[in-house]
N, C-alpha and C positions, 0 to 999 in steps of 0.2 A: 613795309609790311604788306603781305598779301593779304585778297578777300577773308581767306580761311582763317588766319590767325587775326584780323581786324573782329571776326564774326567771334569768335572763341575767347579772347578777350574779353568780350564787351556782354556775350552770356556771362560771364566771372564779374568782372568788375560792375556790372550794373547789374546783375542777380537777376535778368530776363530776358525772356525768350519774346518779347513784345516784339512786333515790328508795328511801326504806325505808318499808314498806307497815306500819301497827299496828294489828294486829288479835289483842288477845289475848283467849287464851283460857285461865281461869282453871284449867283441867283439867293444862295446860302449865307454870303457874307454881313456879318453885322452890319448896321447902316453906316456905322462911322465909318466904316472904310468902302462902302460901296460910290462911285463912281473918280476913287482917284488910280490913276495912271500905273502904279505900281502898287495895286491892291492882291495882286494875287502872292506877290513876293513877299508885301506885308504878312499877309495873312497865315502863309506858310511860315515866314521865320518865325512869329510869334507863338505859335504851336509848337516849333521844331524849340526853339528856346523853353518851352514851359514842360516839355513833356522828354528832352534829351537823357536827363539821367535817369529814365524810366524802361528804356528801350534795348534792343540790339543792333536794331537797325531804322532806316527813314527807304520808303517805296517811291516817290514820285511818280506818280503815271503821264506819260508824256504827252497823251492826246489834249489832257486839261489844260495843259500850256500849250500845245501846240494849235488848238483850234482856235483860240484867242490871241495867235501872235505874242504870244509870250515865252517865247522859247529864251531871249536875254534874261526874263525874270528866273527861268529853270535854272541857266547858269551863274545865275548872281547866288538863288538858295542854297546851291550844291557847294558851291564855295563859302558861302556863311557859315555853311555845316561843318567845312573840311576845318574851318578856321576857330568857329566859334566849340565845336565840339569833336577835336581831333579823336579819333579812334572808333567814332561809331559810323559803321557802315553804310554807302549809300545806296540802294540799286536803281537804276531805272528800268522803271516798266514800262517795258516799250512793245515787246513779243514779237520784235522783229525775228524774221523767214523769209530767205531769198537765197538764189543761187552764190556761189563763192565771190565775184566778182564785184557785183552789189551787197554782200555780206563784209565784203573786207570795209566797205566803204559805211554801211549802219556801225560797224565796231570801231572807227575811228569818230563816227558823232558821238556814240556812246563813252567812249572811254578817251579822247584827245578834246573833242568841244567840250562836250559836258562834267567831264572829269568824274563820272559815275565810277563806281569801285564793282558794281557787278552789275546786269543787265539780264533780262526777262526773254531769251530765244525760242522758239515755233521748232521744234527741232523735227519735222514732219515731210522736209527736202531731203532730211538725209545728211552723213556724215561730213560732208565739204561743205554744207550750209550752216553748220558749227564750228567750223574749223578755223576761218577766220579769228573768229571770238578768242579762241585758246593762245592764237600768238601774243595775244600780250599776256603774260606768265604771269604778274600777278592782282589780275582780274579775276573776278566770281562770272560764270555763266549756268543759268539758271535755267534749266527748259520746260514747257511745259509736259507734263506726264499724265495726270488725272485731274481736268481743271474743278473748280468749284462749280458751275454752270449744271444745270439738271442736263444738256442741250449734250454736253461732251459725254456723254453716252453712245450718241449716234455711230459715231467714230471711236471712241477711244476702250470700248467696251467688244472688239469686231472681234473674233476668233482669227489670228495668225497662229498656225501650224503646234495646235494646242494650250494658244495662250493670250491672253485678250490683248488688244495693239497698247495700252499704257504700261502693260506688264513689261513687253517686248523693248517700249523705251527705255524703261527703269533699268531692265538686264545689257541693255546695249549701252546706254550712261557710263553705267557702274562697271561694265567688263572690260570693255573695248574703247570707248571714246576719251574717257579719264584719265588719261594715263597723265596729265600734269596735276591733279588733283582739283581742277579750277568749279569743279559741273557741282551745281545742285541741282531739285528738282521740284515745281512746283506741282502739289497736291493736294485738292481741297479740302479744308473742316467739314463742307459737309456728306464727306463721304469716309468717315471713321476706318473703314473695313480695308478698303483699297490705301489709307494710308497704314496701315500695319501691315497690308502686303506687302508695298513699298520699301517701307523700311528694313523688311527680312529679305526681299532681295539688295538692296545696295548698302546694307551694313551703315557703317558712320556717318555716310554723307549728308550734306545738310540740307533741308526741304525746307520752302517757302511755303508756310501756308493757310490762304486766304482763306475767306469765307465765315469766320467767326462773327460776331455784333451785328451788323444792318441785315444779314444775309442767314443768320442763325443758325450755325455751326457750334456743338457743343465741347464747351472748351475742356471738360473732364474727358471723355470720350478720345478727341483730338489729343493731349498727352499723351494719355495713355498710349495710343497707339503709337505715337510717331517719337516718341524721346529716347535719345541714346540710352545706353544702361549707366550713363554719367549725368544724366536728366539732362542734355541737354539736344543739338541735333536740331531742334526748328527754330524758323522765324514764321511766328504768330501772327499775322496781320489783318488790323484792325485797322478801316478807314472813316467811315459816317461818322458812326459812333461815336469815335472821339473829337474829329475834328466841329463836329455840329451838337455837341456837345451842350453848347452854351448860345444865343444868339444876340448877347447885348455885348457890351464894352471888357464885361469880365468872361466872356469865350475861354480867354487862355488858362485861367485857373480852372475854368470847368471841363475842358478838355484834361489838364492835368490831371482834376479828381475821377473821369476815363479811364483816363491810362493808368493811375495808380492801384485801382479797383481791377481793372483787367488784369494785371502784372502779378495782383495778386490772386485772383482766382487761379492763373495758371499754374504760380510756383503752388498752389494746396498740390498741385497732383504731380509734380514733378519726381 
């Protein structure tokens, strides 16, 4: 099963457009689990198990593992996921951007080590620095378009030849790069407006989009603009929030009542 029909599914069968973002940080973790050796992987499965049938998808961001050497725990979650909760998708966010020859070689850690189902691309090298991504046919590649960041303005707002440079990805995505169906595109909650642009130029395609809870992106607003005319079309994601939810022994069920409370704010406006 590819990204696209992993993602499509799992809007259907778990009734959301949630994504819950993992990015822990060991500073955050309840005490019972702080100082054992495989706390970060605890800490992720136990989330990922409390909050799975809530979701469409799981985010991992690779720097949290990666700067703690825990890059074996990212691979052991991804597989608990694939095992313990087949069919919901995993992406890593990684925002890897490089030339084609070191791209071919992010998209084999991305999708042969880690066994991610789709992955977070910089697509701002230009068409061969995505290109890689797309050989494996059924992977999700996700690029950034209009980040959440007040900052991605400086750039992503510039006027290219009548039309601001996130416009220009959105239409070069959706026209020209697409052709396997694999691209979504990341677009932030908090910028409502630019995601209904978005969305009228690339039709169906499905948008990752952060910025909601710790960051305060409005989730009415946010549907409204980015949801297929089938309500569905995003992945929601939500990381603080849920994860730091709770900070004693019961974390997981307070992350759960999170995500159930968000899942359902969203479907109101679906």
């Amino acid at each position: 099963m590819t990204f696209t029909e992993q993602l499509a599914a799992a809007w259907q069968n778990n009734d959301s457009l949630l994504c819950v973002g993992l990015d822990p940080d060991p500073a955050k973790f309840p005490a019972h689990l702080k100082g054992r050796d495989d706390a970060i992987f605890e800490f992720c499965k136990t989330i990922v198990d409390a909050t799975a049938d809530l979701v469409c998808s799981f985010k991992p961001q690779i720097a949290y593992f990666a700067a703690r050497r825990a890059e074996d725990q990212l691979e052991a979650l991804i597989a608990h996921i694939h095992e313990r909760h087949p069919g919901i998708p995993v992406i890593l966010d990684a925002k890897r951007g490089d030339i084609g020859s070191t791209a071919e070689q992010y998209a084999v850690e991305a999708f042969e080590r880690f066994r991610a189902d789709a992955v977070t691309v910089n697509p701002y090298m230009g068409r061969d620095s995505v290109e890689p991504y797309l050989a494996f046919p059924d992977k999700g590649v996700i690029l950034l378009c209009r980040t959440s960041n007040a900052g991605g303005s400086d750039l992503q707002f510039l006027d290219v030849g009548g039309e601001k440079l996130y416009e220009r990805v959105a239409r070069l995505a959706a026209e020209q790069w697409n052709t396997t169906g694999q691209i979504g595109l990341v677009v932030g909650a908090t910028f409502p407006a630019e995601i209904a642009r978005v969305r009228a130029i690339v039709g169906e395609m499905p948008l990752l989009v952060p910025g909601i809870g710790a960051q305060g992106g409005d989730i009415e607003a946010t549907v409204k603009a980015g949801r297929t005319a089938a309500g569905t079309g995003l992945m929601i994601n939500s990381s603080r929030a849920i994860l730091y939810a709770g900070q004693g022994e019961d974390f997981a069920s307070a992350a759960r009542r999170v995500a159930e409370e968000t899942r359902s704010a969203i479907n109101l406006h679906r």
